[in-house]
N, C-alpha and C positions, 0 to 999 in steps of 0.2 A: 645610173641612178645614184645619186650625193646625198646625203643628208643636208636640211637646209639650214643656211646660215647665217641669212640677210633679215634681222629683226621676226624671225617666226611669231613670237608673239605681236609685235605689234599688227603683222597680217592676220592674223588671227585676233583680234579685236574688231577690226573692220568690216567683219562678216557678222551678219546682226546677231546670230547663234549664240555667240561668243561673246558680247559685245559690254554686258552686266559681270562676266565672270571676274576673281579677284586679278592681282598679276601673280600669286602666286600659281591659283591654276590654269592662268595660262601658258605659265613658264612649263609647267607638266605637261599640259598636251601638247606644246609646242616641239617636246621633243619625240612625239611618232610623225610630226610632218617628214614630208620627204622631196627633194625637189626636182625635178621633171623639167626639159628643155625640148619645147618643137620649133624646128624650121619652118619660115614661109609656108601657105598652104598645106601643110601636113595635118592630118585628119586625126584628133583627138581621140575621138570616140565616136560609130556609127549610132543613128536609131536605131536601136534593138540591138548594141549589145552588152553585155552584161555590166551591172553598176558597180556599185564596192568602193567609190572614190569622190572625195569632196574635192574642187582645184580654185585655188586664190591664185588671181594671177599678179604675179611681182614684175613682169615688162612684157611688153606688145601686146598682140590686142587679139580674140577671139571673136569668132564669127558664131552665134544659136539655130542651127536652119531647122526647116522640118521636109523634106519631100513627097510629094505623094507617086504610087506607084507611072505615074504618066510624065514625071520629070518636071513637074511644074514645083519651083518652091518656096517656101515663106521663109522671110530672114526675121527671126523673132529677137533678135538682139546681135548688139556689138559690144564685147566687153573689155574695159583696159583692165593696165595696174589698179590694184586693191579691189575687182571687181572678184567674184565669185561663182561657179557652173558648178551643176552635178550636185547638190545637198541632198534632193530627193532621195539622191543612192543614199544615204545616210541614214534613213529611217525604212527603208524599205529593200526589198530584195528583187523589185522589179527591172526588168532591162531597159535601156534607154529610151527616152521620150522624145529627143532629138540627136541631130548631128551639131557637133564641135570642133571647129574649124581654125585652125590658125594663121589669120591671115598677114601675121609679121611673125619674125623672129621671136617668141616668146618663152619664158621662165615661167614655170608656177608649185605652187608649196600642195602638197594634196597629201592630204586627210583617207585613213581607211576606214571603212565602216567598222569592221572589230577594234579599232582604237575610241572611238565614235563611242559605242554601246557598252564598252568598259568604262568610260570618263560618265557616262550616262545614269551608269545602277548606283541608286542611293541617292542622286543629286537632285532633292526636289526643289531648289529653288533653280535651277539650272532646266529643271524639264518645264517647269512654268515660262522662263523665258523662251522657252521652244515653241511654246504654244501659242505664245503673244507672237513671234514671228511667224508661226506658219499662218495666225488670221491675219496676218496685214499684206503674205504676198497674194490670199484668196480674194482679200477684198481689191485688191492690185488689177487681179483676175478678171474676176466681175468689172472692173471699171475698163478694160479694155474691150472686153467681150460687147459692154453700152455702146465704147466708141463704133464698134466693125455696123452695131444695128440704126445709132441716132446721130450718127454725123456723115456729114457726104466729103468725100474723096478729098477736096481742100481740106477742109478741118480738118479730118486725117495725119494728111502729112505736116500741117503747122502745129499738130501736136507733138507728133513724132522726130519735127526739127529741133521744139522746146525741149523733148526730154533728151536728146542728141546734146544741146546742147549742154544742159546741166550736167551728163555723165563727162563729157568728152571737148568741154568750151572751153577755149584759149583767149585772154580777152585782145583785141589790136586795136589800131586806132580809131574804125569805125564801127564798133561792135561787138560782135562774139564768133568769133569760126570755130567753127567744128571742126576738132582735129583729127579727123581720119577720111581715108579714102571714100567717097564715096557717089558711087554711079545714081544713075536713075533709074537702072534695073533693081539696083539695091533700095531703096528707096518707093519702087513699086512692090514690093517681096514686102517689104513692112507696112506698107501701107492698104494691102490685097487690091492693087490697084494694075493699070497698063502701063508700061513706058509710056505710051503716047498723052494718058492722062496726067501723069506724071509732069510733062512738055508742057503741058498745055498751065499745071497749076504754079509749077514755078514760074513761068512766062510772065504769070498773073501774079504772081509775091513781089517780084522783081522789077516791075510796071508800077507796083504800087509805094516801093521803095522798104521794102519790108528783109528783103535777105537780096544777096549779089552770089554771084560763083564764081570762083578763081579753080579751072580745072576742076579736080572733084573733089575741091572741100565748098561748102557753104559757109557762108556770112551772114548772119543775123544782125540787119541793124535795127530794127523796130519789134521787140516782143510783147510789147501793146499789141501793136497792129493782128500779128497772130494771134493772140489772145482775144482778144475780140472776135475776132473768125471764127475762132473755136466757140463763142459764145454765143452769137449769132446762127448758128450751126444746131444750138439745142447743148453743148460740150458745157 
């Protein structure tokens, strides 16, 4: 464990919590960050155990899963550089809600909760920005929770390709690729879908001229055309 050293504050800007505070208090809290190194595949943090940690991550990229006790699981997120996991720990003393997954080589700056709840007492313009971020990930919430009841399986996934893209899009010469690994199992896990459905919807994106795949990244060349789907759909 290092203390971190590569711009703390300005990662700590990027994370919405933080994102109103002056640079002077960020230069202060910047200095209980701490910085954290996982290998390929190495398991962050299970569901259910204990929280106490916020993690910005500063390179590679994290996997959000959830499993249920039969082995079957959801992949509720892929997150890179300047993305952020774990804040819930920050307000709360409950144990985790998911697994966090590292699936490159990755760096990350993390935050403890008693550094958290000391920067906290006294700062009301600071807990008001708390509260304007925690309604905009519930309204997030709800709008996700619409997609699983009022869109079928295509719209699904051409939503889930669009927000893929904005986190994670590289632009080339015909579009936007998604720059990360990514199967159709993974892609069925976010989408609470089958591989085979899966098979079947990109067949039909890619027929229409809408996205191409080189191995397992995707290419987005037409996000009209999914956007439309998605609107057509009821999305």
């Amino acid at each position: 464990m290092q203390r971190a050293s590569r711009n703390p504050s300005t990662a700590l800007k990027k994370v919405p919590y933080f994102s109103n505070l002056s640079q002077f208090e960020l230069d202060e809290l910047a200095k209980s960050l701490v910085m954290r190194k996982f290998g390929a595949n190495n398991i962050i943090f299970h569901l259910g155990d204990p929280g106490g940690l916020l993690y910005i991550i500063s390179s590679g990229k994290v996997k959000i899963s959830r499993s249920t006790p039969e082995g079957q699981e959801a992949l509720l997120a892929i997150l890179g550089p300047g993305d952020f996991f774990g804040e819930l720990a920050l307000l709360d003393d409950f144990p985790r809600s998911a697994t966090a997954e590292a699936i490159e080589d990755a760096e990350m700056l993390t935050l403890h909760r008693e550094e958290f709840l000391h920067f906290l007492e006294g700062n009301v313009v600071f807990m008001q920005q708390l509260l304007s971020t925690l309604s905009k990930r519930i309204r997030h919430l709800n709008s996700q929770i619409s997609d699983i009841f009022f869109l079928d399986l295509p719209a699904r996934l051409a939503r889930n390709l669009l927000n893929l893209s904005e986190q994670h899009g590289k632009e080339v010469d015909n579009g936007v690729m998604i720059d990360i690994s990514l199967t159709q199992t993974d892609m069925a896990e976010m989408s609470g879908a089958t591989r085979v459905s899966i098979n079947k919807a990109l067949a039909r994106f890619r027929k229409a001229g809408w996205v191409s795949t080189q191995g397992r990244h995707v290419i987005i060349h037409d996000k009209a055309g999914l956007r439309g789907l998605i609107q057509r759909s009821g999305g």
